[in-house]
N, CA, C, O and CB atoms as a CASP TS submission, in Angstrom:
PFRMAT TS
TARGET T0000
AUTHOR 0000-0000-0000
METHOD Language model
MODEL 1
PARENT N/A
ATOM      1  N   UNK     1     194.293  82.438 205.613  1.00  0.00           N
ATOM      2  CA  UNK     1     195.055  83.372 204.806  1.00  0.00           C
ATOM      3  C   UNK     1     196.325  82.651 204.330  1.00  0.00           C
ATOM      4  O   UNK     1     197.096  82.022 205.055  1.00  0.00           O
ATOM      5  CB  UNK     1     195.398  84.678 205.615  1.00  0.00           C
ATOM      6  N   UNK     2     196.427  82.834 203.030  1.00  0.00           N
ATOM      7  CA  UNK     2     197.674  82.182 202.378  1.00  0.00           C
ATOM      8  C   UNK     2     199.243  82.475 202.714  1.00  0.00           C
ATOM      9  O   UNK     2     199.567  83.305 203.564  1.00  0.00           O
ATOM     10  CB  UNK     2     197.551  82.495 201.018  1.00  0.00           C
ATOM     11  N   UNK     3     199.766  82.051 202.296  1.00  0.00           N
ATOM     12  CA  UNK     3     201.555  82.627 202.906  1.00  0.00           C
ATOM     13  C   UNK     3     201.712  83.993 202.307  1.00  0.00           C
ATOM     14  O   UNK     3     202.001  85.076 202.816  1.00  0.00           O
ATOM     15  CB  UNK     3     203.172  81.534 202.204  1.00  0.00           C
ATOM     16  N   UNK     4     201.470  83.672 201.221  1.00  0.00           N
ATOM     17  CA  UNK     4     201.555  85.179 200.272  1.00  0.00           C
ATOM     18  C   UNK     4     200.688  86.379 200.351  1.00  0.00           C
ATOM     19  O   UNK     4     201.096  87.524 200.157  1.00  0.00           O
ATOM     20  CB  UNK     4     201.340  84.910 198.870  1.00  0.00           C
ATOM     21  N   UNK     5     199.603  86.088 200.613  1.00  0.00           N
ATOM     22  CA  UNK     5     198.526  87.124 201.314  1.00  0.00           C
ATOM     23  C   UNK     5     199.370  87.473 202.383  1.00  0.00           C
ATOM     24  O   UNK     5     199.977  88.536 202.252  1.00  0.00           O
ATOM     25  CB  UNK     5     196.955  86.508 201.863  1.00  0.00           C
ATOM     26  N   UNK     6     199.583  86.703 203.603  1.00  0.00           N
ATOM     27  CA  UNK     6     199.803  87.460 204.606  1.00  0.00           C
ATOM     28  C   UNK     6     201.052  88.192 204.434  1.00  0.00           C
ATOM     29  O   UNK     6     201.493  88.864 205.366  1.00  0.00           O
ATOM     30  CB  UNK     6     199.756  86.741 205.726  1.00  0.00           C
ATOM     31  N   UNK     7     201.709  88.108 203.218  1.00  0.00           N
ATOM     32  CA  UNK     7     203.380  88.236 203.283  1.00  0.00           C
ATOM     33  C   UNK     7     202.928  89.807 202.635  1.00  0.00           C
ATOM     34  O   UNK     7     203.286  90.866 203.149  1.00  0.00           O
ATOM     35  CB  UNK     7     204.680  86.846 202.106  1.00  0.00           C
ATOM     36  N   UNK     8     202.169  89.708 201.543  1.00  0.00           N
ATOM     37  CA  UNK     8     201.623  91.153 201.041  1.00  0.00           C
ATOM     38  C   UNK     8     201.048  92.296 202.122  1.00  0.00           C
ATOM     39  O   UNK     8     201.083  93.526 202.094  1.00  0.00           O
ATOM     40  CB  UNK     8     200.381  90.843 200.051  1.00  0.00           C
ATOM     41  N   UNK     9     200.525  91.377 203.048  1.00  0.00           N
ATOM     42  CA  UNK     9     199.566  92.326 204.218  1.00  0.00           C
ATOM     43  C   UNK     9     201.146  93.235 205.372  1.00  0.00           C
ATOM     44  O   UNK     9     201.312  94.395 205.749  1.00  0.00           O
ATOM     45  CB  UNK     9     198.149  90.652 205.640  1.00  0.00           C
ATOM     46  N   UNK    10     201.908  92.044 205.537  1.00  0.00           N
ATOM     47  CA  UNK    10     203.527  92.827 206.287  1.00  0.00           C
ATOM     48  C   UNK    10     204.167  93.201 205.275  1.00  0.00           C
ATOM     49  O   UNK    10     205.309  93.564 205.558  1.00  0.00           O
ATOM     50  CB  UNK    10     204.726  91.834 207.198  1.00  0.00           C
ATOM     51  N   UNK    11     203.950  93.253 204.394  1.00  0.00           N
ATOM     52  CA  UNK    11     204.893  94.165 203.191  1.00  0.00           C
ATOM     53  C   UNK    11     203.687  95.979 202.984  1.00  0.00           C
ATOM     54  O   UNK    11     204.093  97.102 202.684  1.00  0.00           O
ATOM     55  CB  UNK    11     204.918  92.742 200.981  1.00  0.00           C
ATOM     56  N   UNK    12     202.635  95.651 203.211  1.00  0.00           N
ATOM     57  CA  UNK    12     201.927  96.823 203.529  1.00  0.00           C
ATOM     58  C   UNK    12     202.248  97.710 204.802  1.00  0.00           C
ATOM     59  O   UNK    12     202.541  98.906 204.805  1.00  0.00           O
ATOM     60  CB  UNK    12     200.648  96.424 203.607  1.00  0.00           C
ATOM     61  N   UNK    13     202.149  97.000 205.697  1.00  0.00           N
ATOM     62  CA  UNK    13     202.105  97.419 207.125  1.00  0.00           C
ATOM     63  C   UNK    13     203.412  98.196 206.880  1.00  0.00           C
ATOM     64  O   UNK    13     203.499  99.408 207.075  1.00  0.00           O
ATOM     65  CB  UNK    13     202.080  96.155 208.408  1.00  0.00           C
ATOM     66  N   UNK    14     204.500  97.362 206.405  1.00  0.00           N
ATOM     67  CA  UNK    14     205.989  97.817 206.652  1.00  0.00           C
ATOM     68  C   UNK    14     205.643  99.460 205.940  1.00  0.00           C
ATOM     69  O   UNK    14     205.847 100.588 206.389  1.00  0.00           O
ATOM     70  CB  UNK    14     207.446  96.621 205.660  1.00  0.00           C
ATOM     71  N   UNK    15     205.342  99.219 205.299  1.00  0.00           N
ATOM     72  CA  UNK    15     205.384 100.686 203.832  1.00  0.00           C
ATOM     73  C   UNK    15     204.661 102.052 204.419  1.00  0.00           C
ATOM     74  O   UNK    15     205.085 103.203 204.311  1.00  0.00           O
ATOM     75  CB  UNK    15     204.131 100.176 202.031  1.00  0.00           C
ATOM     76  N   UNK    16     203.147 101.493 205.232  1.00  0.00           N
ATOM     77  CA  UNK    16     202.841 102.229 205.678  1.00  0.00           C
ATOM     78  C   UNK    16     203.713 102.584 207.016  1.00  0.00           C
ATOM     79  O   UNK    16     203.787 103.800 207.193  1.00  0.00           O
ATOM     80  CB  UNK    16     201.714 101.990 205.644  1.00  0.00           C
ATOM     81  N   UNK    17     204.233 101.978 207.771  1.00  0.00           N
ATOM     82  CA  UNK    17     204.832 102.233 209.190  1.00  0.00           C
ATOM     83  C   UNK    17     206.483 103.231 208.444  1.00  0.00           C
ATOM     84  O   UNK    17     206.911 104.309 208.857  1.00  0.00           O
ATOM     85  CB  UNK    17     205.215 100.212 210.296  1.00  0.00           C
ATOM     86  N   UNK    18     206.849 102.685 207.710  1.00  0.00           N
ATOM     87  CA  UNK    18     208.179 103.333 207.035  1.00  0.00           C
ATOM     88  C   UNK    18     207.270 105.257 206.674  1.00  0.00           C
ATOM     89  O   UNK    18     207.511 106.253 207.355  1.00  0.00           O
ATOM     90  CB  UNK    18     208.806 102.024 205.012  1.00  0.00           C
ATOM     91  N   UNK    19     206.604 105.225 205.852  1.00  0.00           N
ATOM     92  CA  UNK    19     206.100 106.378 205.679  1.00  0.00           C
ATOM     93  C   UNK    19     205.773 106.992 206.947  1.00  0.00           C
ATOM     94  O   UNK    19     206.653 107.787 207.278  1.00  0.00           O
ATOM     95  CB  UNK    19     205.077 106.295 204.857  1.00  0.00           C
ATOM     96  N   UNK    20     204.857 106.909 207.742  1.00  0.00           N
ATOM     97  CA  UNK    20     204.800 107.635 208.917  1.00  0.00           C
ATOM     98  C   UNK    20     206.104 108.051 209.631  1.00  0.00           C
ATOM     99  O   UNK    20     206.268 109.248 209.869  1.00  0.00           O
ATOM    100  CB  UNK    20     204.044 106.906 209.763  1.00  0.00           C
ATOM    101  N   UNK    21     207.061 107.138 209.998  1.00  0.00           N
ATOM    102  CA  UNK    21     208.444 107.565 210.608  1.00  0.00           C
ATOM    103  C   UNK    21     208.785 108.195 209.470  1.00  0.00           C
ATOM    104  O   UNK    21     208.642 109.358 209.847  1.00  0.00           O
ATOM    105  CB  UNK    21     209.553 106.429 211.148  1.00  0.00           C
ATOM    106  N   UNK    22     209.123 108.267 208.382  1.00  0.00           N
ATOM    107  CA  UNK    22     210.081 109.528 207.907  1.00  0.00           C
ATOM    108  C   UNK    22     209.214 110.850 208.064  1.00  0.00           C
ATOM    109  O   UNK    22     209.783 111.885 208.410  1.00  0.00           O
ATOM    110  CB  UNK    22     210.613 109.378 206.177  1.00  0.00           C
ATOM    111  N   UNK    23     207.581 110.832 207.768  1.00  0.00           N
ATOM    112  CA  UNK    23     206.885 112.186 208.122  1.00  0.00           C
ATOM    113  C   UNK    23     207.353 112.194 209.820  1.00  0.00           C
ATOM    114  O   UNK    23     208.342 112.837 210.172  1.00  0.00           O
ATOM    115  CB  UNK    23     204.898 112.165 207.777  1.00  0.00           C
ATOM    116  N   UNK    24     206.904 111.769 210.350  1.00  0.00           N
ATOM    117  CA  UNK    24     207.943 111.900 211.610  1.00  0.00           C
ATOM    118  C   UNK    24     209.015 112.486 211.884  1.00  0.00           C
ATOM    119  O   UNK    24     208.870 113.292 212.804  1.00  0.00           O
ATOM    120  CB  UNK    24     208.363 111.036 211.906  1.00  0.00           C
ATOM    121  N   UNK    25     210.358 112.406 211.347  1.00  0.00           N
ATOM    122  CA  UNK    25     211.193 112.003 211.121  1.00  0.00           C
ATOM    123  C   UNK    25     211.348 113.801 210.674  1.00  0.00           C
ATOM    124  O   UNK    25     211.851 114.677 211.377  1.00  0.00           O
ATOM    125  CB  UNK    25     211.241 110.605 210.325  1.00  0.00           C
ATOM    126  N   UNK    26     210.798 113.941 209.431  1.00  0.00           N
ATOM    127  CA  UNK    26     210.783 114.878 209.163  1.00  0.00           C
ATOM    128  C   UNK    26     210.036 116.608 210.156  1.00  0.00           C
ATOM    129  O   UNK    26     210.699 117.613 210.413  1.00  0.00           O
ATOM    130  CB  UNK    26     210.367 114.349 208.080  1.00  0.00           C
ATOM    131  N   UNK    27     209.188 116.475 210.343  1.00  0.00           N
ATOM    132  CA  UNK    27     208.516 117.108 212.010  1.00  0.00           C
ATOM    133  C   UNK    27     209.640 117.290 213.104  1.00  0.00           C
ATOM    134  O   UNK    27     209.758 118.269 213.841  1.00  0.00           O
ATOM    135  CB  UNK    27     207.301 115.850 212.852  1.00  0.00           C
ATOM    136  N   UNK    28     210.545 116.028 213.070  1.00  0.00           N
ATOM    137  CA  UNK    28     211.242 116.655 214.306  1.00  0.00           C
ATOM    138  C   UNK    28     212.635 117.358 214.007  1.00  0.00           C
ATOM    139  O   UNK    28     213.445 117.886 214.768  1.00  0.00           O
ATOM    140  CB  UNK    28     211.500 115.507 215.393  1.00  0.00           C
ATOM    141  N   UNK    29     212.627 117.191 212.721  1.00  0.00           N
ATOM    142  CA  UNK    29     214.325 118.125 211.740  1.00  0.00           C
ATOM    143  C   UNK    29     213.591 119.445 211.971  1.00  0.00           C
ATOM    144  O   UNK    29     214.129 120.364 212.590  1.00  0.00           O
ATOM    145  CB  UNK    29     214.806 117.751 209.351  1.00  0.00           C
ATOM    146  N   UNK    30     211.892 119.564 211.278  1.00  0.00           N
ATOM    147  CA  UNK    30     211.707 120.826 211.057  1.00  0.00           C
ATOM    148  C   UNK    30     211.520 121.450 212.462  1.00  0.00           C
ATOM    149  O   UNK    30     211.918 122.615 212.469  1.00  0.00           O
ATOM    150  CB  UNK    30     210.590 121.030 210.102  1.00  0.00           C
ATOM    151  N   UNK    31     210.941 120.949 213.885  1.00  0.00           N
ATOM    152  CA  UNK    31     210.938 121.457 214.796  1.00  0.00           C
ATOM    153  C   UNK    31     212.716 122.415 215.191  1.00  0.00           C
ATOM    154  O   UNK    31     212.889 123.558 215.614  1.00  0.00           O
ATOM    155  CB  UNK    31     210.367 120.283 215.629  1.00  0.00           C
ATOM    156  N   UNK    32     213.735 121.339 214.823  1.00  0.00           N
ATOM    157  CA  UNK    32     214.868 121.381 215.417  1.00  0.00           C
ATOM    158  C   UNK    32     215.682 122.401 214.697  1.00  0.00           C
ATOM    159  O   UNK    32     216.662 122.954 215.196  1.00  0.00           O
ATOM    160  CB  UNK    32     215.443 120.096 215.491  1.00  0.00           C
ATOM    161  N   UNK    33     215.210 122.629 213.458  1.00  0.00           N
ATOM    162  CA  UNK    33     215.450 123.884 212.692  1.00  0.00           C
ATOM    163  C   UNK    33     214.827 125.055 212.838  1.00  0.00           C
ATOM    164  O   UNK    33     215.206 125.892 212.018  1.00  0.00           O
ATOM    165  CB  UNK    33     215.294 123.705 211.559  1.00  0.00           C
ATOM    166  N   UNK    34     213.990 125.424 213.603  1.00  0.00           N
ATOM    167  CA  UNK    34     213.177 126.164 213.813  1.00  0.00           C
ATOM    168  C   UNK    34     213.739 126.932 215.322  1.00  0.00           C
ATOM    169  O   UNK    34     213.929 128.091 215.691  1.00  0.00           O
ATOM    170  CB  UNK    34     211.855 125.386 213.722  1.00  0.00           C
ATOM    171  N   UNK    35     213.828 126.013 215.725  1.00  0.00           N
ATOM    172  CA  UNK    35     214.562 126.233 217.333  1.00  0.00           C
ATOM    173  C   UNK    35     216.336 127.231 216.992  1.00  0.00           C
ATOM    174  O   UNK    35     216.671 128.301 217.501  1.00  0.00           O
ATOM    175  CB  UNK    35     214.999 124.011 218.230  1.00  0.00           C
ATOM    176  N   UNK    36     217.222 126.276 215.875  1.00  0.00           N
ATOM    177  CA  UNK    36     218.121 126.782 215.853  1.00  0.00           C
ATOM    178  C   UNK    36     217.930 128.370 215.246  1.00  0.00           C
ATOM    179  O   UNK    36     218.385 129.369 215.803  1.00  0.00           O
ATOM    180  CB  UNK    36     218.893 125.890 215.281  1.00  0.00           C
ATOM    181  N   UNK    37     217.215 128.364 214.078  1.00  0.00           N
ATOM    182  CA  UNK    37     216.959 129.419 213.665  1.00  0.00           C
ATOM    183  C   UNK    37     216.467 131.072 214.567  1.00  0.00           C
ATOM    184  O   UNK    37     216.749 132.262 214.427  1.00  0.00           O
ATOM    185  CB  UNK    37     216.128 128.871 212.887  1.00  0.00           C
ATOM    186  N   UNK    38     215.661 130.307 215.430  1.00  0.00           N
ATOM    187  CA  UNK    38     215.310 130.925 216.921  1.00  0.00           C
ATOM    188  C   UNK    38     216.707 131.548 217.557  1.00  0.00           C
ATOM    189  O   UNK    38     217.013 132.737 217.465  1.00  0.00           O
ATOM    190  CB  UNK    38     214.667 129.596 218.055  1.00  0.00           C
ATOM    191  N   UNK    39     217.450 130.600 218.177  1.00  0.00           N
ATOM    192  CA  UNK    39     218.808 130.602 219.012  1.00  0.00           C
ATOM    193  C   UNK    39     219.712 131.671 217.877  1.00  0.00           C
ATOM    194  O   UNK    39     220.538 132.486 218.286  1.00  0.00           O
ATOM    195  CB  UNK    39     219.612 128.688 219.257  1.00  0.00           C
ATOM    196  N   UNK    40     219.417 131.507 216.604  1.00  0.00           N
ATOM    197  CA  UNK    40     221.142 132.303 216.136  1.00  0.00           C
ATOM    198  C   UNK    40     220.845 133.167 216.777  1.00  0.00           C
ATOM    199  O   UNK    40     219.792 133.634 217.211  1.00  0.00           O
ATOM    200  CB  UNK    40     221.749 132.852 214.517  1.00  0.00           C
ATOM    201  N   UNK    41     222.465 133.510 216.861  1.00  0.00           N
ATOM    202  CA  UNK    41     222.959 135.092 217.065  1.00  0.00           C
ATOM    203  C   UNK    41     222.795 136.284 216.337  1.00  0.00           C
ATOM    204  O   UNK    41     222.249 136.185 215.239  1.00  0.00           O
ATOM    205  CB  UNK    41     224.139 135.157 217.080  1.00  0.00           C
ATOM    206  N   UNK    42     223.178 137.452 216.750  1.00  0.00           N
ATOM    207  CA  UNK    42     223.446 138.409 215.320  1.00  0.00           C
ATOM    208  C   UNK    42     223.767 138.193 214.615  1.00  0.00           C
ATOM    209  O   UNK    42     223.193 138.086 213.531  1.00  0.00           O
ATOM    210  CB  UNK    42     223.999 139.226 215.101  1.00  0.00           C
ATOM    211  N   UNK    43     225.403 137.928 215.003  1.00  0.00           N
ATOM    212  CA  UNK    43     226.536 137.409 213.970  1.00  0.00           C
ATOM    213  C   UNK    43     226.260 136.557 213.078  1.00  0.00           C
ATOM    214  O   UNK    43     227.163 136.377 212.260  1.00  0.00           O
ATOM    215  CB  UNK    43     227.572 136.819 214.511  1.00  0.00           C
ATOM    216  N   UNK    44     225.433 136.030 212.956  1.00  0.00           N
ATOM    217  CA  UNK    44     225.055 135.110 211.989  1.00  0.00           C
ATOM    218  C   UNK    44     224.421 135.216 210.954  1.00  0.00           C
ATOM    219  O   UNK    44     224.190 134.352 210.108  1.00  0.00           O
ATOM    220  CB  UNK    44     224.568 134.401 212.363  1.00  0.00           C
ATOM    221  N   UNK    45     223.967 136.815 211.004  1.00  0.00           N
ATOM    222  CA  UNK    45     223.127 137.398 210.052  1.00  0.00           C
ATOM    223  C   UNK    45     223.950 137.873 209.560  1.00  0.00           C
ATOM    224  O   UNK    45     223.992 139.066 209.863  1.00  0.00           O
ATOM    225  CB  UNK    45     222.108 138.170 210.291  1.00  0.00           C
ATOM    226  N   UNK    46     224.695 137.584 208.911  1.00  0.00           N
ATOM    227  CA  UNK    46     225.449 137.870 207.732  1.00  0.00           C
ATOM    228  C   UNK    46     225.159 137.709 205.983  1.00  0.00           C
ATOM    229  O   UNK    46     224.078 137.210 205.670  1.00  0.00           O
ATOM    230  CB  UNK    46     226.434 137.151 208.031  1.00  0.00           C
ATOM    231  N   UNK    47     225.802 137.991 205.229  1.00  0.00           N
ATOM    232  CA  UNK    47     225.251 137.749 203.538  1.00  0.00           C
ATOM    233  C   UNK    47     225.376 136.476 203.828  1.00  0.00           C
ATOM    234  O   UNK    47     224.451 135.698 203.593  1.00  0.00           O
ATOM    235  CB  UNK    47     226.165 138.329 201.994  1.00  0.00           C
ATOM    236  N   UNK    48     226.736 136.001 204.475  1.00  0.00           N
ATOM    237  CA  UNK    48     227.537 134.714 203.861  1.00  0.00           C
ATOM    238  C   UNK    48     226.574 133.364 204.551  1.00  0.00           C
ATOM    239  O   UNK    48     226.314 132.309 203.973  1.00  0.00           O
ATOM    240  CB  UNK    48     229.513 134.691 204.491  1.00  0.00           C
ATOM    241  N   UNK    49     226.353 133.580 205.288  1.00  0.00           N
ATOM    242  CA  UNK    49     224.821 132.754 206.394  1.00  0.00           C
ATOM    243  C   UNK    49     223.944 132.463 205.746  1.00  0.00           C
ATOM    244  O   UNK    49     223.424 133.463 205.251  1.00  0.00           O
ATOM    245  CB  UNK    49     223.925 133.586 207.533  1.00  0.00           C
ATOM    246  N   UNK    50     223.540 131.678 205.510  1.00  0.00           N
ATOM    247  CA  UNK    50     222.000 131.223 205.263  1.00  0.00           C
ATOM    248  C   UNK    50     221.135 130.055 205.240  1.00  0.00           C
ATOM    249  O   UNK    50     221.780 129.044 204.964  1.00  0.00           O
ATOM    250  CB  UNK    50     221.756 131.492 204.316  1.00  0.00           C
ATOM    251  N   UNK    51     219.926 129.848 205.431  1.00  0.00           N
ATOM    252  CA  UNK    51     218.757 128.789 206.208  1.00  0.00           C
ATOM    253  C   UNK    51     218.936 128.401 204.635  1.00  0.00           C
ATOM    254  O   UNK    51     219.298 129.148 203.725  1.00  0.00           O
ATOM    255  CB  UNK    51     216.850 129.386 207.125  1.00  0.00           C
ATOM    256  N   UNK    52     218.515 126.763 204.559  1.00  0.00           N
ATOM    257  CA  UNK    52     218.051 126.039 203.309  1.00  0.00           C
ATOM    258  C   UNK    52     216.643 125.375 203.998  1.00  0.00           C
ATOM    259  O   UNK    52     216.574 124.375 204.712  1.00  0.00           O
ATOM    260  CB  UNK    52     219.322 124.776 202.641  1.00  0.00           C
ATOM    261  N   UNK    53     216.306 125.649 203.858  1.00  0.00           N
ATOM    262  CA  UNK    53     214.929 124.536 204.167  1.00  0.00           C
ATOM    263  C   UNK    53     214.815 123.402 202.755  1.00  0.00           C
ATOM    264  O   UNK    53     215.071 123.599 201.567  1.00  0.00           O
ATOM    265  CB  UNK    53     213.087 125.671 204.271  1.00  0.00           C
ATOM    266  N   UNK    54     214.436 122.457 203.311  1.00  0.00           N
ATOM    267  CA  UNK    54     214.337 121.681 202.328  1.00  0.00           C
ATOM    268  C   UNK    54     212.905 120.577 203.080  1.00  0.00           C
ATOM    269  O   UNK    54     212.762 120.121 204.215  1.00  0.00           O
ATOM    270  CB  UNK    54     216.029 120.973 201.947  1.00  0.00           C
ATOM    271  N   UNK    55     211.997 120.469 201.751  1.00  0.00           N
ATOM    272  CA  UNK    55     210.807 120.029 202.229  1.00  0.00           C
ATOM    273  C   UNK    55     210.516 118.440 201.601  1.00  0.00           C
ATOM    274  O   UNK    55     210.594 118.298 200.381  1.00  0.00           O
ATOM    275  CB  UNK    55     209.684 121.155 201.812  1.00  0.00           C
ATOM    276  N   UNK    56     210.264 117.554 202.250  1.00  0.00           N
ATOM    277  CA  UNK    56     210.138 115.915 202.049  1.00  0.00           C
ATOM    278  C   UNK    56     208.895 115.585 202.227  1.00  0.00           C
ATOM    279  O   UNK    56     208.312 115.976 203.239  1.00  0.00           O
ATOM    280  CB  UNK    56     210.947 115.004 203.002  1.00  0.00           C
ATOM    281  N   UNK    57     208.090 114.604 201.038  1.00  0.00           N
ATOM    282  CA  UNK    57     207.366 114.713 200.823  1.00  0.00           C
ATOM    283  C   UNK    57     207.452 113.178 200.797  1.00  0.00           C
ATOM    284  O   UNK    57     206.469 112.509 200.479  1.00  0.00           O
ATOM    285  CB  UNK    57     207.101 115.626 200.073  1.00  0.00           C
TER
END
């Protein structure tokens, strides 16, 4: 395998391994938002309060 082949093959790997950790990455925000959302209080249900979810793709 050439220098450049193999350099293309860890420039893959990287891209794919980078994508999995941010879906990752992302799974454990949404777990951790889910939990807080769980935990509020009353008081928090207010107008002025509110969840943004935001979804990464």
């Amino acid at each position: 395998m050439s220098p450049e082949e193999e350099e293309e093959r860890i420039k893959r790997a990287a891209q794919r391994a980078g994508y999995h950790l941010v879906k990752a990455a992302s799974e454990v925000l949404a777990a951790i938002g889910a939990a807080l959302e769980e935990l509020r209080g009353p008081d928090e249900d207010e107008a002025g309060s509110s969840v943004e979810h935001i979804d990464i793709e």
